[in-house]
N, CA, C and O atoms as a Tinker XYZ file with bonds, in Angstrom:
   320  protein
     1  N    108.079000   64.930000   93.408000    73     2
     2  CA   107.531000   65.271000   92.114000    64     1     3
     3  C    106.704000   66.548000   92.246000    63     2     4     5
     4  O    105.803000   66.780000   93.052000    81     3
     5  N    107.066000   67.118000   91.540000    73     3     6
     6  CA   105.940000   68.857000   91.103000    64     5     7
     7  C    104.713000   68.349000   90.850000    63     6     8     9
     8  O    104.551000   67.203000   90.431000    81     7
     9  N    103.666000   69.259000   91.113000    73     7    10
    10  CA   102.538000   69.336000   91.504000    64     9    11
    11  C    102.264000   69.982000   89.742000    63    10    12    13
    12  O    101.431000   69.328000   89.114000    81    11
    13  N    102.617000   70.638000   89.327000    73    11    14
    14  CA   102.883000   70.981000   87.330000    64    13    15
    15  C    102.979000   69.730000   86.453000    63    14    16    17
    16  O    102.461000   69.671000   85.338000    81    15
    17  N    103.722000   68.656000   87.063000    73    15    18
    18  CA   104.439000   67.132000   86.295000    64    17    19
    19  C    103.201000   66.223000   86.711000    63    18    20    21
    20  O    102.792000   65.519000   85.788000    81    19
    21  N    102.586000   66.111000   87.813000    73    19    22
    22  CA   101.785000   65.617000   88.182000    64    21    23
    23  C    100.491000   65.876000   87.516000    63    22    24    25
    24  O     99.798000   64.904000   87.214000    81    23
    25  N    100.001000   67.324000   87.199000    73    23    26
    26  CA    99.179000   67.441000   86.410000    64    25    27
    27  C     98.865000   67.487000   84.945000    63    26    28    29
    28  O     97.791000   67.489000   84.344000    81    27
    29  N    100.347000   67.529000   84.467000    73    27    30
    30  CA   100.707000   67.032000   83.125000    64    29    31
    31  C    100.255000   65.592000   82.857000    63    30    32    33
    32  O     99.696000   65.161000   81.849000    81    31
    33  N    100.624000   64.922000   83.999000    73    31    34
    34  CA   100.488000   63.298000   83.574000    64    33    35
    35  C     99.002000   62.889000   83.840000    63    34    36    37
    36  O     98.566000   61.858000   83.327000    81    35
    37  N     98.238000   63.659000   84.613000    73    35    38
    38  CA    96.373000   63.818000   84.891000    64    37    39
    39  C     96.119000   64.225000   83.312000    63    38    40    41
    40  O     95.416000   63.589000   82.527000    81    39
    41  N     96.841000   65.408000   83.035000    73    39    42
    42  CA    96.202000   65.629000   81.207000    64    41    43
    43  C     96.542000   64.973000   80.466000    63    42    44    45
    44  O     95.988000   65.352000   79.434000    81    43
    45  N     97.326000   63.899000   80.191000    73    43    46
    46  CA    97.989000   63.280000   79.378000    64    45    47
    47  C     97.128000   61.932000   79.540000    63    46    48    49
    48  O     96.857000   61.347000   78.491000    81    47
    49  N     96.724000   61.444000   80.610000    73    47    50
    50  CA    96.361000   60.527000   80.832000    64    49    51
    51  C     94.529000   60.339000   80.501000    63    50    52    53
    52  O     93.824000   59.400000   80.133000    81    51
    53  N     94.194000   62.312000   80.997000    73    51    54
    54  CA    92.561000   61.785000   80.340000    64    53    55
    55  C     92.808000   61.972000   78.716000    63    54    56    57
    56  O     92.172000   61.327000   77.882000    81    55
    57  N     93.677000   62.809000   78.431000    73    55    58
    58  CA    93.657000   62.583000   76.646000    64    57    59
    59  C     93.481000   61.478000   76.621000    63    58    60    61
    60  O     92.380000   61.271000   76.112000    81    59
    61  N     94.034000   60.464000   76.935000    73    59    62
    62  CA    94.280000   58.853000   76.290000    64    61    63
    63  C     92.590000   58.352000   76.773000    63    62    64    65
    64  O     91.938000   57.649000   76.001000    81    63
    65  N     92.277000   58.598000   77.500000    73    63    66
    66  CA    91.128000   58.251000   78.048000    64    65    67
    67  C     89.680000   58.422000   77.451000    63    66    68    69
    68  O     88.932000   57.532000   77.047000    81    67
    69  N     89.458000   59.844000   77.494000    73    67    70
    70  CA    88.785000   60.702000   76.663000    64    69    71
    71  C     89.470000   61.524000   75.172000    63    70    72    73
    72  O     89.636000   62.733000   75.334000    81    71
    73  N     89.734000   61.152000   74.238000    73    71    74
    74  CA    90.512000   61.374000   73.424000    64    73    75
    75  C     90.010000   62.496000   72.579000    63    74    76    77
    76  O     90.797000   63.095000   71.845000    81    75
    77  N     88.650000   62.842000   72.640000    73    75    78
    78  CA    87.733000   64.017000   71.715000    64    77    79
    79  C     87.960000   64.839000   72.983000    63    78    80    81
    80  O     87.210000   65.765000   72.670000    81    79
    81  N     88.380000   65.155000   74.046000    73    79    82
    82  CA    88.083000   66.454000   75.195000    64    81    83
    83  C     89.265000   66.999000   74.303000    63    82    84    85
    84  O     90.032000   66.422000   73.533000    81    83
    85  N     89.128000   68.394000   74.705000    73    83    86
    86  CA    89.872000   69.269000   73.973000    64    85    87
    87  C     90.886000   70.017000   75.227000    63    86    88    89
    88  O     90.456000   70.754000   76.115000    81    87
    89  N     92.481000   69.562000   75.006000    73    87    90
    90  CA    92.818000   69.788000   75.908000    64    89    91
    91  C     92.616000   71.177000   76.694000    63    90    92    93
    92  O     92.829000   71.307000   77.899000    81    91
    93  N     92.367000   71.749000   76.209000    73    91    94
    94  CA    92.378000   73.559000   76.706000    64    93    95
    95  C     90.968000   73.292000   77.660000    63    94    96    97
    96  O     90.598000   74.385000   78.087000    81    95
    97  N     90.124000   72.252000   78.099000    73    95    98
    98  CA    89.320000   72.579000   78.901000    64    97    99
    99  C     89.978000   71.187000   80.400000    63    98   100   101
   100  O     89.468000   70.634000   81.375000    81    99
   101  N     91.175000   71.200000   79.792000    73    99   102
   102  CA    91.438000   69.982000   81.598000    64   101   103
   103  C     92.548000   71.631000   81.893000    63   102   104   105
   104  O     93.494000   72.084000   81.248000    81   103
   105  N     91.761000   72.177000   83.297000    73   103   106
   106  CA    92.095000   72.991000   83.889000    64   105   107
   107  C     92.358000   72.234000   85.228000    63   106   108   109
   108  O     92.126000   71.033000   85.365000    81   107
   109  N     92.856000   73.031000   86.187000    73   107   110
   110  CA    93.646000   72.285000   87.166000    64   109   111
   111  C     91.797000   72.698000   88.434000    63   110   112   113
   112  O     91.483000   72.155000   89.493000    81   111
   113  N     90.903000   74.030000   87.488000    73   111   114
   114  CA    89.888000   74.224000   88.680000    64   113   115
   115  C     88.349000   73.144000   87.908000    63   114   116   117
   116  O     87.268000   73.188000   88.494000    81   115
   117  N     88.511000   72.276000   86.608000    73   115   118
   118  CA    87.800000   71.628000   86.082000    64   117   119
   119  C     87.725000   70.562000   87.171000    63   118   120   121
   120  O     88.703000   70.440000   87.909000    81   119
   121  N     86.565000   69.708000   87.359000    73   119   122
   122  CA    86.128000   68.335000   87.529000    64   121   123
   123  C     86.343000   67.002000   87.007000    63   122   124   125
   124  O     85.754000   67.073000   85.929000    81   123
   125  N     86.753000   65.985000   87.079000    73   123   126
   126  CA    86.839000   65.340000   85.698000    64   125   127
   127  C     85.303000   64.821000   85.446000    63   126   128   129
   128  O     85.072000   64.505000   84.279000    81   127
   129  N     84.160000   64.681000   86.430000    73   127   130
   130  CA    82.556000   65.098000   85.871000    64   129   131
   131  C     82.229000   65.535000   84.707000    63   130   132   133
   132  O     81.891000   64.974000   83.665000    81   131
   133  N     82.474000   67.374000   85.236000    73   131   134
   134  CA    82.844000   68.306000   84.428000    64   133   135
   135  C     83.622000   67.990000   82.827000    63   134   136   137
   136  O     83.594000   68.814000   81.913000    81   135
   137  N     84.227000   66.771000   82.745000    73   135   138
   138  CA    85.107000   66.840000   81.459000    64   137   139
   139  C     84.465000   66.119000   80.805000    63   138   140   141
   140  O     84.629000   66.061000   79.586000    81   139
   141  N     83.460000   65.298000   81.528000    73   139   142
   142  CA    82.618000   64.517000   80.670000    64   141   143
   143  C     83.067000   62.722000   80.827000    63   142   144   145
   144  O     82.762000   61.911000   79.953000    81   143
   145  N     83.807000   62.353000   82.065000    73   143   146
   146  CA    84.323000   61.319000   82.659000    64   145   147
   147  C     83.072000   60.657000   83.556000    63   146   148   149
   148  O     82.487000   61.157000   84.517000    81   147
   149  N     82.875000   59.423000   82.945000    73   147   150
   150  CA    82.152000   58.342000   84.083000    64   149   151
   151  C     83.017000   57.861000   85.288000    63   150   152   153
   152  O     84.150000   58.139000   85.683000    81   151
   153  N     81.895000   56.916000   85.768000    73   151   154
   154  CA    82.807000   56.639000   87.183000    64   153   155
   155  C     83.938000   55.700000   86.283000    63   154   156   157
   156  O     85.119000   55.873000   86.585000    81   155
   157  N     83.712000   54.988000   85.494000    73   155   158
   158  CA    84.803000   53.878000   85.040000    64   157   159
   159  C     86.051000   54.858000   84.503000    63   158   160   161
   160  O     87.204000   54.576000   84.828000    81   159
   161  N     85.756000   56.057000   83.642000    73   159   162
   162  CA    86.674000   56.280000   83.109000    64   161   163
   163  C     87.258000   57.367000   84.343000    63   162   164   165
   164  O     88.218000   58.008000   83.917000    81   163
   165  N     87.011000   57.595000   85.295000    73   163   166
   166  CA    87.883000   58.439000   86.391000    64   165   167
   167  C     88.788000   57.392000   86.955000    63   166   168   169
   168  O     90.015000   57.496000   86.983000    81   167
   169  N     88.003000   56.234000   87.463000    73   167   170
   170  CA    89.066000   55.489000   87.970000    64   169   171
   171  C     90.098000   54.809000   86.633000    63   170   172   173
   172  O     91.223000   54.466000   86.997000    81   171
   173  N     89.850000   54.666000   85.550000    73   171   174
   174  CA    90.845000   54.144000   84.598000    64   173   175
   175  C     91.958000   55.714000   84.719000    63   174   176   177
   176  O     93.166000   55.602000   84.930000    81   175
   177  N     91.330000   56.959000   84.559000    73   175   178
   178  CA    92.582000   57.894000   85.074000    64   177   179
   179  C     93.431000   58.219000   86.127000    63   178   180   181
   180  O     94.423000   58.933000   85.987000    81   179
   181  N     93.064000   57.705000   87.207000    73   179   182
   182  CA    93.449000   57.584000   88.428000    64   181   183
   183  C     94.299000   56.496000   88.673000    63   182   184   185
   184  O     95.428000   56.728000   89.105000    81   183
   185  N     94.018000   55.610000   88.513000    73   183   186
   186  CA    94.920000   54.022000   87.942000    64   185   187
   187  C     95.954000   54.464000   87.373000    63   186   188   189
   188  O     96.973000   54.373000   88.057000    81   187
   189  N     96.136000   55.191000   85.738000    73   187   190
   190  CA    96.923000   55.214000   85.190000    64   189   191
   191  C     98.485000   56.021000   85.825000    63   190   192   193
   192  O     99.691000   55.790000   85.728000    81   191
   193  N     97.536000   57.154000   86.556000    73   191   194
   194  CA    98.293000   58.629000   87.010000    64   193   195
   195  C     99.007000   57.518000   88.076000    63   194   196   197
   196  O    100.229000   57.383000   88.127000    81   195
   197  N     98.252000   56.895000   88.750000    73   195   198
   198  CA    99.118000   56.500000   90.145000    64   197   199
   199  C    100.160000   55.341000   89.376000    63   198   200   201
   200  O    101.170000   55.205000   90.067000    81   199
   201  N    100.180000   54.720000   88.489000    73   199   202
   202  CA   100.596000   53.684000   87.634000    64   201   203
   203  C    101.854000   54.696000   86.824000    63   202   204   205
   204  O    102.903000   54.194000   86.420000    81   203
   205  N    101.686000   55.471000   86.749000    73   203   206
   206  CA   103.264000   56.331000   85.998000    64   205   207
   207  C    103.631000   56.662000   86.941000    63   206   208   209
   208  O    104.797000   56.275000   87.021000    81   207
   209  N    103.287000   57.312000   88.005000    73   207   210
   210  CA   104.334000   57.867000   88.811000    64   209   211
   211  C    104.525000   56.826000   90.291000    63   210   212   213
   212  O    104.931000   57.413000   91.294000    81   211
   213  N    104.249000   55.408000   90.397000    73   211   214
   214  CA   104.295000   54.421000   91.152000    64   213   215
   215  C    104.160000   54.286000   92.309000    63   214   216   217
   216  O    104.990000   53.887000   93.125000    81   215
   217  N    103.134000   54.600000   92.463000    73   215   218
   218  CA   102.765000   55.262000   93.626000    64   217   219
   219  C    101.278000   54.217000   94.055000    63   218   220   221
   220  O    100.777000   53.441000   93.242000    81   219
   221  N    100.782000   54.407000   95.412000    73   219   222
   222  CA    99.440000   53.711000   95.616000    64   221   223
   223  C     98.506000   54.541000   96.844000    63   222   224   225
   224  O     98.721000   54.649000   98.052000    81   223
   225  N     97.854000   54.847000   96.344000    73   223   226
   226  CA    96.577000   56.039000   97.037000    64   225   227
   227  C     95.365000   55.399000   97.684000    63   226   228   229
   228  O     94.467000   54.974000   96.956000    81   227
   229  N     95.266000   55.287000   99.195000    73   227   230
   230  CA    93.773000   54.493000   99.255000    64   229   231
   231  C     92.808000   54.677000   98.743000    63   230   232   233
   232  O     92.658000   55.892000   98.624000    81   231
   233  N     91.784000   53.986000   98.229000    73   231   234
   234  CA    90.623000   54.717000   97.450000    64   233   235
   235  C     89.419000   55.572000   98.673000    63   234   236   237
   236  O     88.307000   55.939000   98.295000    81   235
   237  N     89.691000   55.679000   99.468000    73   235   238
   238  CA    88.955000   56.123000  100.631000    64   237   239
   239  C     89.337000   57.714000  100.422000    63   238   240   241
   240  O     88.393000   58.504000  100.442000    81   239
   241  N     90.802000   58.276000  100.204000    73   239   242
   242  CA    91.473000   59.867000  100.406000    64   241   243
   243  C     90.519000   59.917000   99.185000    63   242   244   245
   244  O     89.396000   60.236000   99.576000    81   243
   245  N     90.558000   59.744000   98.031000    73   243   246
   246  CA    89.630000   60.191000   96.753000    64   245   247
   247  C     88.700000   60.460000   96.785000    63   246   248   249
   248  O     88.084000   60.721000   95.752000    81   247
   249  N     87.931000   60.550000   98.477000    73   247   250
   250  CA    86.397000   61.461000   98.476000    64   249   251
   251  C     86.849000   62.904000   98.502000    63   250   252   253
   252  O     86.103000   63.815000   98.143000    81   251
   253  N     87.954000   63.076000   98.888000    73   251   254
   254  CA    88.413000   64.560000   99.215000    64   253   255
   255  C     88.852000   65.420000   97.910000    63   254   256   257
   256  O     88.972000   66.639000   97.794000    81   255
   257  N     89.046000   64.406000   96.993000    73   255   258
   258  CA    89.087000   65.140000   95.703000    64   257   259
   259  C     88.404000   65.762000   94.410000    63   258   260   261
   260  O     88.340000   65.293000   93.274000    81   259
   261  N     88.028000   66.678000   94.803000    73   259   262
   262  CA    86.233000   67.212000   94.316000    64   261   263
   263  C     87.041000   67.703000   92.603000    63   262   264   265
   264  O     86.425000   67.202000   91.663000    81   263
   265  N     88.173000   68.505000   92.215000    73   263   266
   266  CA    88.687000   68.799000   91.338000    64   265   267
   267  C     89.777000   68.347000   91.267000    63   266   268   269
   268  O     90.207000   67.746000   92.251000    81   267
   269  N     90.646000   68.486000   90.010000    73   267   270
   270  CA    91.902000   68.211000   89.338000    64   269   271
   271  C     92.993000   68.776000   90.101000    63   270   272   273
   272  O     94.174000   68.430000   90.079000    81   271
   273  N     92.438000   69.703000   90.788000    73   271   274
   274  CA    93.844000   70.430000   91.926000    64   273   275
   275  C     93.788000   69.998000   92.620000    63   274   276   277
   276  O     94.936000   69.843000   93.035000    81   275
   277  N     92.823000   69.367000   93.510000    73   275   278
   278  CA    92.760000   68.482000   94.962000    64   277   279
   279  C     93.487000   66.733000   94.495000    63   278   280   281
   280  O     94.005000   65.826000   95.148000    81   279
   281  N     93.185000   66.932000   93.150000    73   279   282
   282  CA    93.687000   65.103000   92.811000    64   281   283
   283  C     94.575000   65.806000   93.289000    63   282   284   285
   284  O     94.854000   65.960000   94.478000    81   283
   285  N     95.134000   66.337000   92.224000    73   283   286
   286  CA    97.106000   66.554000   91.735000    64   285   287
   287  C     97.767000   66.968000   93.531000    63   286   288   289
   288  O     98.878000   66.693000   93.985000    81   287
   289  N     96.757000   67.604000   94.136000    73   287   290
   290  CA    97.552000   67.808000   95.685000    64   289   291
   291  C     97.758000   66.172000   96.274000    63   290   292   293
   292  O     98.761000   65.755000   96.852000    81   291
   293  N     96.513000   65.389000   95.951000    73   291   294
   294  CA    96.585000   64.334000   96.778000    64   293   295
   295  C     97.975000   63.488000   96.312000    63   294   296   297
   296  O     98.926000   63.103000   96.991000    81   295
   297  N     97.739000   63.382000   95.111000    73   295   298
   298  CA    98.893000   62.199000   94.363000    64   297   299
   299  C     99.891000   63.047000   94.948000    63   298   300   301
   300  O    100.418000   62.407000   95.859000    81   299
   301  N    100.249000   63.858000   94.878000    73   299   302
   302  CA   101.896000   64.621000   95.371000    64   301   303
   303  C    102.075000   64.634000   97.066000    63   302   304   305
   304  O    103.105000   65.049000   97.598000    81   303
   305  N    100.950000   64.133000   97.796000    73   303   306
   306  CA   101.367000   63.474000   99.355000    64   305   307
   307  C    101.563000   62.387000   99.276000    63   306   308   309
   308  O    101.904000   61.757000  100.277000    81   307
   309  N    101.432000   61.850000   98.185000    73   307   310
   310  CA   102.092000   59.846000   98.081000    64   309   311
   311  C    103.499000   59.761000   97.609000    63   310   312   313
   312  O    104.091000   58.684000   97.548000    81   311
   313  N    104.047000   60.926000   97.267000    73   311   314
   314  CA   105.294000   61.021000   96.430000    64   313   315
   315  C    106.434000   60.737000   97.354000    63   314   316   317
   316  O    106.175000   61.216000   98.458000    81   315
   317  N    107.322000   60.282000   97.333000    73   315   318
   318  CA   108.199000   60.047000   98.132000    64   317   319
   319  C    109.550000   61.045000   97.607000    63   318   320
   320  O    110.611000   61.026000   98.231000    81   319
């Protein structure tokens, strides 16, 4: 899976999440902090992202993911 499809489904997924963020600010160098995401609602996006593309990520690699480009790198080393 593309690392573009992957971050489509990160924006698609905090829309549903956070539904007032305005998409033009989920950048791939944004935070989801930064977007205005609690701890509950990062992991409800993280859940979802790994939940469409079926996949399972230890929650331990997710310290390494400080931004939306480090997620989207991580989820795309689980990709088969």
């Amino acid at each position: 899976m593309e690392q573009n499809d992957i971050f489509a489904m990160v924006r698609g997924n905090l829309s549903t999440v956070i539904p007032e963020l305005d998409a033009d600010e989920i950048t791939m160098d944004a935070t989801l902090t930064d977007l205005g995401c609690n701890s509950i609602d990062r992991a409800e996006v993280v859940t979802m992202t790994m939940s469409d593309m079926g996949i399972h990520v230890p929650v331990m690699e997710f310290q390494e993911a400080g931004d939306i480009r480090s997620l989207v790198r991580l989820l795309a080393r689980h990709t088969a």
